[in-house]
Chimera marker file (.cmm) of the C-alpha trace (Angstrom):
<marker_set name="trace">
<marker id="1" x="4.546" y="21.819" z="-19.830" r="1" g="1" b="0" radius="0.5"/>
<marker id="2" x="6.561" y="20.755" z="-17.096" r="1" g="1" b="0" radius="0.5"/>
<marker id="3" x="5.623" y="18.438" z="-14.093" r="1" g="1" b="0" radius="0.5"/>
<marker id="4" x="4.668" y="20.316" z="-10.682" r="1" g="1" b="0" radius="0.5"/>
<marker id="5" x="5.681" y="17.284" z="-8.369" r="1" g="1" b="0" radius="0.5"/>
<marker id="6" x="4.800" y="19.944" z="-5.011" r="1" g="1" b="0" radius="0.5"/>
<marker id="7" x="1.149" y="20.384" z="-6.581" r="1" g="1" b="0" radius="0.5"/>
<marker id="8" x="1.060" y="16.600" z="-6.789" r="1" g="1" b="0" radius="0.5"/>
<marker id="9" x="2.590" y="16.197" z="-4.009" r="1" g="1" b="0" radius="0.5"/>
<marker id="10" x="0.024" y="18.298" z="-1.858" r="1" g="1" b="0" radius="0.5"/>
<marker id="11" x="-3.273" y="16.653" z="-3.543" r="1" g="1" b="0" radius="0.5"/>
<marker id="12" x="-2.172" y="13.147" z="-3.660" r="1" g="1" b="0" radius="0.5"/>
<marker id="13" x="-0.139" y="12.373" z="-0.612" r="1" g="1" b="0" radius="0.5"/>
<marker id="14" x="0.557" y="15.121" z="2.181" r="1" g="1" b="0" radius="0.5"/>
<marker id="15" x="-2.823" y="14.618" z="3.781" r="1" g="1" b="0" radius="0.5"/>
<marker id="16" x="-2.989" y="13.593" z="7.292" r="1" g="1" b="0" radius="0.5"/>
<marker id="17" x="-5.649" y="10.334" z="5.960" r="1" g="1" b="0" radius="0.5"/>
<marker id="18" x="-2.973" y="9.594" z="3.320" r="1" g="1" b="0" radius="0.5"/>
<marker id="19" x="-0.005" y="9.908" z="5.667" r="1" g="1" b="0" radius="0.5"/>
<marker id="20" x="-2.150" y="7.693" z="8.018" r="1" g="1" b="0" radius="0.5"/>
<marker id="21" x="-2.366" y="4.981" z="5.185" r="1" g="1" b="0" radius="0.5"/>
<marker id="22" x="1.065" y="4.917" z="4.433" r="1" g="1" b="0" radius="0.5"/>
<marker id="23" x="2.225" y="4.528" z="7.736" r="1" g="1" b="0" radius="0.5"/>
<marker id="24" x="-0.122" y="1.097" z="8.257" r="1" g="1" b="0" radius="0.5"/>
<marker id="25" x="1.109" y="0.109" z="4.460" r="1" g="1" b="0" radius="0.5"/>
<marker id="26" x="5.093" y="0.883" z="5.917" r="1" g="1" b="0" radius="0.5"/>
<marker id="27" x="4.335" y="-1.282" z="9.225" r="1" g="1" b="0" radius="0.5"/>
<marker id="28" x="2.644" y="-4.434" z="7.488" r="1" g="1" b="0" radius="0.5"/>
<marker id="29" x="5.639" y="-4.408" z="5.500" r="1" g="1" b="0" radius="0.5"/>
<marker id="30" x="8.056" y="-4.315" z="8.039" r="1" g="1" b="0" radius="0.5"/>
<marker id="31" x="6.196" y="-6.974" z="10.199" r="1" g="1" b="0" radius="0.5"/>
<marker id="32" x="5.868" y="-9.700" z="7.547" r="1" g="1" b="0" radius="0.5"/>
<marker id="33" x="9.597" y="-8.710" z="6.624" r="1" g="1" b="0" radius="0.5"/>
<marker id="34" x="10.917" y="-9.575" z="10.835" r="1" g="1" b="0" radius="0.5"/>
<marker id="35" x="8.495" y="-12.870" z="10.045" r="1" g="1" b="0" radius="0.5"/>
<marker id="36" x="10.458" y="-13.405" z="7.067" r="1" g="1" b="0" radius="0.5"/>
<marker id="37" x="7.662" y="-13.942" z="5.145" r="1" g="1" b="0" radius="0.5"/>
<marker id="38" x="8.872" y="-10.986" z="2.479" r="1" g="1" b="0" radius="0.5"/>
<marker id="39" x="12.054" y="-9.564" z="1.928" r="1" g="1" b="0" radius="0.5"/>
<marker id="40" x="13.923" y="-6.668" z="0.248" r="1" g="1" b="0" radius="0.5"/>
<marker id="41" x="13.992" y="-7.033" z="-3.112" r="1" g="1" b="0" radius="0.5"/>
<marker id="42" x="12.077" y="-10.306" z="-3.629" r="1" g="1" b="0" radius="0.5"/>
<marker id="43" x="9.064" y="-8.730" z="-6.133" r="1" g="1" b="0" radius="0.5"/>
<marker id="44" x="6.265" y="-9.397" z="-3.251" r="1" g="1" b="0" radius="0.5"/>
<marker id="45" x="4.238" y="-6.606" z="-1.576" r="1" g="1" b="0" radius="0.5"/>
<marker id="46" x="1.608" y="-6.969" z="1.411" r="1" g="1" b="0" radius="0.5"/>
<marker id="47" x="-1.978" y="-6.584" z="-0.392" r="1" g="1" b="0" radius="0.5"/>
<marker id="48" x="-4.694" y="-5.506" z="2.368" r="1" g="1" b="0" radius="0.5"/>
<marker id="49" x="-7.858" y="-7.649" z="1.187" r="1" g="1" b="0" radius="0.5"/>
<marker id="50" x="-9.809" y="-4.664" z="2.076" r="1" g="1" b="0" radius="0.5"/>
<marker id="51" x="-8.388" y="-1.397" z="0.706" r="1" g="1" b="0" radius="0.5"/>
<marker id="52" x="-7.055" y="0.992" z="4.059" r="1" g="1" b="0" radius="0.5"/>
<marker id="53" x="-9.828" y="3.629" z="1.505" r="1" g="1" b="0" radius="0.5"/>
<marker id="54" x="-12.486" y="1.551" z="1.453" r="1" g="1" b="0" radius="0.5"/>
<marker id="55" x="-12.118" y="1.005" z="5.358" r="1" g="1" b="0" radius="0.5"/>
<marker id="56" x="-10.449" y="-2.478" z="5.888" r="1" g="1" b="0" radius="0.5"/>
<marker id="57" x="-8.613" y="-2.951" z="8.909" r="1" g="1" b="0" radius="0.5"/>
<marker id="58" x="-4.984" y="-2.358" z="9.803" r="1" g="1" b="0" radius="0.5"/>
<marker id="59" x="-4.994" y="-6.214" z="11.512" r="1" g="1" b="0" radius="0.5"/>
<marker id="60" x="-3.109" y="-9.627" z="10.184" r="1" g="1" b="0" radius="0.5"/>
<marker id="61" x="-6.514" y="-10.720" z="8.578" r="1" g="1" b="0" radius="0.5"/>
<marker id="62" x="-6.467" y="-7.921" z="6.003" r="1" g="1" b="0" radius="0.5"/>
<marker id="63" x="-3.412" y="-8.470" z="4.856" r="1" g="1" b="0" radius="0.5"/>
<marker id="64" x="-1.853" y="-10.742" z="2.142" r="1" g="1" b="0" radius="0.5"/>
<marker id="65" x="1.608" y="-11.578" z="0.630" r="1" g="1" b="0" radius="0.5"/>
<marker id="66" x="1.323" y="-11.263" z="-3.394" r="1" g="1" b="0" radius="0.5"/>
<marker id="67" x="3.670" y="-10.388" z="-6.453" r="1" g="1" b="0" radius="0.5"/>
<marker id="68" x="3.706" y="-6.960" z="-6.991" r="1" g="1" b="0" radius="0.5"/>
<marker id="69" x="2.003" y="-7.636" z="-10.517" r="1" g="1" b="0" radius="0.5"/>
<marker id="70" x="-0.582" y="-9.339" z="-9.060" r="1" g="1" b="0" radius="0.5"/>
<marker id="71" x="-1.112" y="-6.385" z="-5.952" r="1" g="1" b="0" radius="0.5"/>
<marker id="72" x="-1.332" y="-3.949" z="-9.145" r="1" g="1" b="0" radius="0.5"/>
<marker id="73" x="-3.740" y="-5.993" z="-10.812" r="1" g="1" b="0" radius="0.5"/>
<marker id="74" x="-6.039" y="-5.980" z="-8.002" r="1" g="1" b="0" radius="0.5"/>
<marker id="75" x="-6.103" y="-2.419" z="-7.331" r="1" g="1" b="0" radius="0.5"/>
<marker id="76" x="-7.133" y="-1.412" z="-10.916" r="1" g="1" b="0" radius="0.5"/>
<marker id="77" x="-9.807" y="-4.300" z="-10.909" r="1" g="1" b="0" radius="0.5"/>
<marker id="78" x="-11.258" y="-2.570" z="-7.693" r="1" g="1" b="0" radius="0.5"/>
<marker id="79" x="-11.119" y="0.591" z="-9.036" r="1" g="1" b="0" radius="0.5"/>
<marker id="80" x="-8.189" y="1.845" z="-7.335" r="1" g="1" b="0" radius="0.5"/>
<marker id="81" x="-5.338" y="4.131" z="-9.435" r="1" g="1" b="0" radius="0.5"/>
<link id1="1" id2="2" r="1" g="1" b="0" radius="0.2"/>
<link id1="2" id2="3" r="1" g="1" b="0" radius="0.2"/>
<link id1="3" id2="4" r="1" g="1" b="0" radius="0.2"/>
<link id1="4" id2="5" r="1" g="1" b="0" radius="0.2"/>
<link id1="5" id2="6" r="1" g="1" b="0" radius="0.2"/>
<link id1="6" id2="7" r="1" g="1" b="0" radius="0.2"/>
<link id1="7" id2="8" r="1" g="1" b="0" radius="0.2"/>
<link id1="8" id2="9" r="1" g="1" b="0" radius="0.2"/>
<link id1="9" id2="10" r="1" g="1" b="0" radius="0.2"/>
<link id1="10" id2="11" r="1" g="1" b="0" radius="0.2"/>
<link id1="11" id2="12" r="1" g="1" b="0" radius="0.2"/>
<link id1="12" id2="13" r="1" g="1" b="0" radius="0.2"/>
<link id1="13" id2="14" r="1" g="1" b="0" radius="0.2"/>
<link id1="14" id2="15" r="1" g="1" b="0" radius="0.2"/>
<link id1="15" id2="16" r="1" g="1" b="0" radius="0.2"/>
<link id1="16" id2="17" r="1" g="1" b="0" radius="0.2"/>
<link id1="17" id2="18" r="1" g="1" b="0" radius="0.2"/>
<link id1="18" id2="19" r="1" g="1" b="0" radius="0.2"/>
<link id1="19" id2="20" r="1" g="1" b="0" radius="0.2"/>
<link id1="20" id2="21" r="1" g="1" b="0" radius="0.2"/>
<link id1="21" id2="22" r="1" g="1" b="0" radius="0.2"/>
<link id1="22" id2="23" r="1" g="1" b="0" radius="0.2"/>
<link id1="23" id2="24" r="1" g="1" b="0" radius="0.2"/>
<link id1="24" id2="25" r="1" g="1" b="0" radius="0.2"/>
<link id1="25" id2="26" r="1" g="1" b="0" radius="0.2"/>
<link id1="26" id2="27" r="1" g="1" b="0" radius="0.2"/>
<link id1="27" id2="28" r="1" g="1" b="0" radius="0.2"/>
<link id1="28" id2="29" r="1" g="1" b="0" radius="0.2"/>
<link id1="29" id2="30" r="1" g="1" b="0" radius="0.2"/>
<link id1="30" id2="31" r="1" g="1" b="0" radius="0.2"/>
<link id1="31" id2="32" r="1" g="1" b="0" radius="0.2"/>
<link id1="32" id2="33" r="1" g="1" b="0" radius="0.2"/>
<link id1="33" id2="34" r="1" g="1" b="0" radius="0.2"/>
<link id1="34" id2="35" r="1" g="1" b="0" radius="0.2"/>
<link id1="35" id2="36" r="1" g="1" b="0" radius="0.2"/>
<link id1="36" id2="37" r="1" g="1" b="0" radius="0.2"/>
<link id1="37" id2="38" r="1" g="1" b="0" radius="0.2"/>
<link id1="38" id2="39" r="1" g="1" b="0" radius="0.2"/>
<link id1="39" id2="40" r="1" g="1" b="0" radius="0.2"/>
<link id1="40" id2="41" r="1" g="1" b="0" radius="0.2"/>
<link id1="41" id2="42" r="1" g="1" b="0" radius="0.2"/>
<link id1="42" id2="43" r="1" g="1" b="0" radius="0.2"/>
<link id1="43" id2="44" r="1" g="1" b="0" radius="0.2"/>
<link id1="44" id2="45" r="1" g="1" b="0" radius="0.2"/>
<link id1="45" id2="46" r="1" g="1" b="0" radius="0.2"/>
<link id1="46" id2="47" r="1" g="1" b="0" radius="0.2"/>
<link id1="47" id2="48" r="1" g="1" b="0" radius="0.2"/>
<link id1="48" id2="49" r="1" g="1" b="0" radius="0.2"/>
<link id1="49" id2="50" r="1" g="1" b="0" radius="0.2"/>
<link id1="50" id2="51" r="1" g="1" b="0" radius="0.2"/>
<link id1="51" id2="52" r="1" g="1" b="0" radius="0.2"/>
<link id1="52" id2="53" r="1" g="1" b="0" radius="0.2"/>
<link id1="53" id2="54" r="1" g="1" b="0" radius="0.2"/>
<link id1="54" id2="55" r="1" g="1" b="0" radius="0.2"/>
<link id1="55" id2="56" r="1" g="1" b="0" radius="0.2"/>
<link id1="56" id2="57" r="1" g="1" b="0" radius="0.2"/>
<link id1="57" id2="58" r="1" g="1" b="0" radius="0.2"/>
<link id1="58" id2="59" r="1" g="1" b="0" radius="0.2"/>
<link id1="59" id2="60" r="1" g="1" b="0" radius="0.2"/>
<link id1="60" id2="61" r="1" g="1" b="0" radius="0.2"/>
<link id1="61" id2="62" r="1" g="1" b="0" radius="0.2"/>
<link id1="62" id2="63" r="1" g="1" b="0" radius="0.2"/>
<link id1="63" id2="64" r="1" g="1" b="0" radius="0.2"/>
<link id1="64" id2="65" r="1" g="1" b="0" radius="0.2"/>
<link id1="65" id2="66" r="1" g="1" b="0" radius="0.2"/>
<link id1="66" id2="67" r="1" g="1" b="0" radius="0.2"/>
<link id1="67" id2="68" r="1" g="1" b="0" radius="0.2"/>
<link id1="68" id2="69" r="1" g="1" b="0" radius="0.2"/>
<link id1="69" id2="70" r="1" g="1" b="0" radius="0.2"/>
<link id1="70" id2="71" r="1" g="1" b="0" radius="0.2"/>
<link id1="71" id2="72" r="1" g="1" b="0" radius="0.2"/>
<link id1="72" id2="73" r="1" g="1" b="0" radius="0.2"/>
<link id1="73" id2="74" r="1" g="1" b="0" radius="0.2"/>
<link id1="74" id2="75" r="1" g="1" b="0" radius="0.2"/>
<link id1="75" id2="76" r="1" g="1" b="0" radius="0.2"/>
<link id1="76" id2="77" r="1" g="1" b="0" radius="0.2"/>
<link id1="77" id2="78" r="1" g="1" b="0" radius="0.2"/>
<link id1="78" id2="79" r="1" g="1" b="0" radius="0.2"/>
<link id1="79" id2="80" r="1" g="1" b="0" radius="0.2"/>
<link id1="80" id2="81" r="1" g="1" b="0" radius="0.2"/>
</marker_set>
């Protein structure tokens, strides 16, 4: 059976609350990245202490620079997909 990416698509990431997510994900990225404190390509990712789901804030004090391993790591241990 093949793949229906649009069904995905819709149910997983067009809602307005996901969209919302992405966009504070997208802008802590880009602000530790002017900082210099991540760049493109280097295997680090911005971890928000508090999952943007679980209601933690969009502020500096949520967020953390981490490997990517380690950012997936914590997401599964919280429950997260």
């Amino acid at each position: 059976m093949a793949r229906d990416y649009k069904k995905e698509y819709a149910r997983d990431h067009a809602s307005t609350k996901q969209k919302k997510h992405r966009a504070a994900r997208n802008k802590a990225r880009r602000t530790l990245m002017t900082e210099g404190r991540v760049s493109k390509g280097d295997g680090k990712e911005v971890h928000h202490k508090t999952a943007l789901s679980n209601g933690g804030g969009k502020n500096r004090a949520n967020w953390q620079v981490v490997s990517r391993t380690r950012n997936r790591k914590k997401g599964r241990k919280n429950g997260a997909a």
